[in-house]
C-alpha positions in Angstrom: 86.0 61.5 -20.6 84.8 65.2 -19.8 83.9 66.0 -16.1 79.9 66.5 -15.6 79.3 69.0 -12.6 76.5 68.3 -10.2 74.3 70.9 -9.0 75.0 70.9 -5.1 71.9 72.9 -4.7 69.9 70.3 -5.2 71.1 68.4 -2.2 71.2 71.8 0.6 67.3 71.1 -0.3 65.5 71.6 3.3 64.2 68.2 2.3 67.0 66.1 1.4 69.7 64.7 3.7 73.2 64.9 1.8 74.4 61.9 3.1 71.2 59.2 2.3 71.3 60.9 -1.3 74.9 59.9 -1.6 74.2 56.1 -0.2 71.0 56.0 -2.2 72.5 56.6 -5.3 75.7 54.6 -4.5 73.5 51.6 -3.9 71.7 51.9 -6.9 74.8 52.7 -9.0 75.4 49.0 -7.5 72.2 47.7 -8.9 72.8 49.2 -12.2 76.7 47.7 -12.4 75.3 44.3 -11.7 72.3 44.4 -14.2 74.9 45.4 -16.5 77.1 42.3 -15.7 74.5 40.1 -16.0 73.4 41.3 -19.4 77.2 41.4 -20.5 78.0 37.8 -19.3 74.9 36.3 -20.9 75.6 37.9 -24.3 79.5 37.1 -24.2 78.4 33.3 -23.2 75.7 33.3 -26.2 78.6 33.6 -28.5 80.9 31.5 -26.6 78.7 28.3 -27.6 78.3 29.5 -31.0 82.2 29.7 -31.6 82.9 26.4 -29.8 80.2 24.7 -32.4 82.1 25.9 -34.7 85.6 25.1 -34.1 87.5 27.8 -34.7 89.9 28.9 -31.8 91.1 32.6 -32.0 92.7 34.6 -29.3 90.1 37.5 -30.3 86.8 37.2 -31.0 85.2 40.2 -33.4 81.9 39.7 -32.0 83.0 39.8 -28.5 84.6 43.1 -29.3 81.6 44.5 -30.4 79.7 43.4 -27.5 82.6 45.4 -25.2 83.0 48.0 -27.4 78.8 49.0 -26.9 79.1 48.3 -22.9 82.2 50.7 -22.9 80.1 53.1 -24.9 77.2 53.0 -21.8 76.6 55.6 -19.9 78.3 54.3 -16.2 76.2 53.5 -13.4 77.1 55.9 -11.1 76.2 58.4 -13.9 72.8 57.0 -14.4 72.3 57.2 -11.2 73.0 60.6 -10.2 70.7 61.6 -13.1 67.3 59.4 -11.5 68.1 61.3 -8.0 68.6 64.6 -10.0 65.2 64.1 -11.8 63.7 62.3 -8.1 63.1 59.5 -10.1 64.9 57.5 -7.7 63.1 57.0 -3.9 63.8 54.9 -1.2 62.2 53.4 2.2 63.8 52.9 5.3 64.0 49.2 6.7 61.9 48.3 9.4 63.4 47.7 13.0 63.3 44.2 13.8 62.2 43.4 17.4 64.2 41.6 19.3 63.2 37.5 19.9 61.1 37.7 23.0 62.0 34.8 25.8 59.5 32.1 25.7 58.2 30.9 28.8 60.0 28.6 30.8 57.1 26.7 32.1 57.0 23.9 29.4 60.2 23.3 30.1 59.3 22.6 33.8 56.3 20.7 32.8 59.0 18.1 30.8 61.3 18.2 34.0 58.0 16.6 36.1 57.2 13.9 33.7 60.6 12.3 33.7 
């Protein structure tokens, strides 16, 4: 497989950080694998029950080659993702800080501690 250079210009941008480019597109190379898994497992099981139905047992299964053959021939995630921050098709948000659980007031529980 042939090395693809990345223009580094794009990321000494005044208005990109280097290093949330690099997470963002790790963690959608991430999202990518798994959609890929997912599609891959549920095509490889669709022909799983068909060649149980029918009986057969062999240690390779043409149609499951195929099926690997074409994921093999993908482009990979990490590729796909580079491209959608290259184009800025890919964006992303910052979480929101959580506040931390206030203390509830104690007088209830001095209220219960009368009554009994």
């Amino acid at each position: 497989m042939a090395l693809k250079p990345i223009d580094l210009e794009f990321f000494n941008r005044p208005d990109k950080n280097v290093h949330e480019c690099i997470v963002a597109a790790s963690r959608r190379a991430r999202q990518i694998n798994e959609e890929i898994k997912i599609e891959f497992n549920q095509r490889v099981e669709m022909i799983t029950v068909k060649t149980e139905g029918e009986g057969e047992e062999n240690d390779v299964n043409p149609d499951q080659l195929k099926i690997s053959l074409e994921f093999e021939k993908r482009t990979k995630p990490t590729d796909t993702a580079l491209g959608e921050l290259t184009s800025d098709r890919l964006t992303w948000r910052y979480r929101e800080k959580e506040e931390a659980p206030k203390l509830v007031d104690e007088e209830p529980a001095a209220e219960e501690n009368e009554e009994a």
